[in-house]
C-alpha positions, 0 to 999 in steps of 0.5 A: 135472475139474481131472485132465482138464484138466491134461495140456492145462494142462502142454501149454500152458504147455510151448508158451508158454515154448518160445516163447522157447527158440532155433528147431531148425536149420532142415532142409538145403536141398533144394539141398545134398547132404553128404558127410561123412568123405571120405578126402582124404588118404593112406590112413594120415592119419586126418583127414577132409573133409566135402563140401558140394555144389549139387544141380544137376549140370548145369554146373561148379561153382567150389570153395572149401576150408573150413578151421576154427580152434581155434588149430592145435590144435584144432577140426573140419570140422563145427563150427557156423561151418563147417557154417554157410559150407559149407550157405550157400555150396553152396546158392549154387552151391559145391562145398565142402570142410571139412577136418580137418587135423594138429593140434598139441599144445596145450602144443607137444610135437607141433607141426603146422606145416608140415604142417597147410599141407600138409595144406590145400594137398592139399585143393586138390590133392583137389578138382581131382583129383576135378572130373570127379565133383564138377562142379568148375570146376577154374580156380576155386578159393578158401579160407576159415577163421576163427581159425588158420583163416583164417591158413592160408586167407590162407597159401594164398593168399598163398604159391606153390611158390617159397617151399617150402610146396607139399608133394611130394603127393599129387596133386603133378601138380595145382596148390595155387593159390587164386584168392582167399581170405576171411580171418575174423580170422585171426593174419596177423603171427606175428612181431610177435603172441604166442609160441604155445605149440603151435608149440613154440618161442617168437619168440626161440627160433625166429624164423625160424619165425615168420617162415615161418608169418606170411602177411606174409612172402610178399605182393606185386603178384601176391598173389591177392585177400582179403576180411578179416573181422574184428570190433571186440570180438575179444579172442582175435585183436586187430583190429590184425592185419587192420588191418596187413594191410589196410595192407600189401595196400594199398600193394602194389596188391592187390585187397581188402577189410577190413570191420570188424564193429562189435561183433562178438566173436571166431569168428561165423560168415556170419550174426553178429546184429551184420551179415548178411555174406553179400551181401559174401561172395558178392559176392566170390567171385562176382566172382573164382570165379563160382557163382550 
């Protein structure tokens, strides 16, 4: 009797531990389609991009450029934060791009900069170049990156072909311009932060470097708007960057907004059990992109 009763005795003993085990992700929305591997970049660039986008392909739609971290030397378009903001945004009516980009050696025998800008500014090119087909609204577009990330999410934002970071192309008869950018924790003053080791040199040996790659470097009025995510146990990235940045946005008149995330360590994604940040994010873009 005990034999024949104990397939269903292990069965039951399997349910009630998986009981406490993490949920399976749950299945893609029926509102989101996913293109994964798209060729954004020259035919000999081996970086890739992958597409989030809204089922309905009855209008246009705005656009955002997902840019992931791993501080410039590592990292993927795919990686669970990015995969995160691309499904939620699309399923609220974003055409969504999550891009591989240059990366640097880690120890600075191969620095990355500035063409993993380039390669994020050409993400934007990409996107207005290929509207006809993703039911893009090409006049609005925005940036988002956590990490390095959201450092080169905010450069997008805050640099213009004046200050000599537009590359030449390709698609250099579109516009690199975001209309604004969420920033979640990202190094925005490169000069007074750490000498990274992927860059190659340190503060002292390349200054002029540090200042070029610093967000800091090219605010003012005009500066399109920001919202800084950033969260109070963040050991990776110090809270003080986005605070200095809170501040100089401020004084310059510049529409943003810092939210502080009590408890939050370092790299959460839209949804950290410290606080749902969703609502605040599509409050944003939908007031300076659209999308439902």
């Amino acid at each position: 009797m005990f034999t024949t009763l104990r397939p269903l005795f292990f069965f039951s003993c399997f349910l009630f531990f998986s009981s406490f085990l993490s949920p399976l992700p749950a299945a893609e929305p029926s509102d989101v389609r996913v293109e994964k591997d798209i060729a954004y970049l020259p035919a000999d660039r081996l970086e890739k991009a992958d597409l989030y986008l809204p089922a309905d392909d009855s209008r246009k739609h705005p656009g955002v450029v997902i840019i992931h971290g791993g501080g410039w030397s590592g990292g993927d378009k795919g990686a669970a934060r990015e995969d995160n903001i691309g499904r939620t945004l699309a399923a609220h009516g974003y055409v969504c791009i999550s891009v591989n980009y240059l990366l640097a050696d880690p120890k600075g025998a191969k620095p990355a900069w500035p063409q993993n800008l380039y390669d994020c500014k050409t993400a934007v090119r990409w996107l207005r170049a290929n509207a006809e087909r993703l039911h893009l609204d090409p006049d609005h577009i925005g940036a988002i990156g956590g990490s390095a990330g959201g450092h080169l999410a905010t450069m997008l934002d805050v640099t213009r072909p004046q200050d000599g970071l537009d590359p030449a192309g390709p698609y250099g008869e579109f516009s690199c311009r975001v209309s604004c950018a969420v920033d979640m924790y990202g190094p925005v003053d490169l000069e007074n932060w750490k000498d990274i080791a992927s860059f190659g040199k340190t503060r002292q040996e390349a200054p002029a470097l540090y200042k070029q790659i610093s967000a800091m470097t090219y605010l003012d009025k005009n500066t399109p708007p920001i919202l800084i995510l950033h969260g109070t146990m963040d050991t990776i990235v110090d809270l003080q960057q986005s605070q200095t940045l809170d501040a100089a946005l401020t004084a310059l008149g510049v529409e943003h907004h810092l939210e502080i995330v009590e408890g939050a360590p370092h790299s959460f994604h839209l949804q950290p059990k410290q606080k749902d940040l969703r609502p605040l994010v599509f409050e944003f873009l939908g007031k300076h992109l659209g999308g439902s």
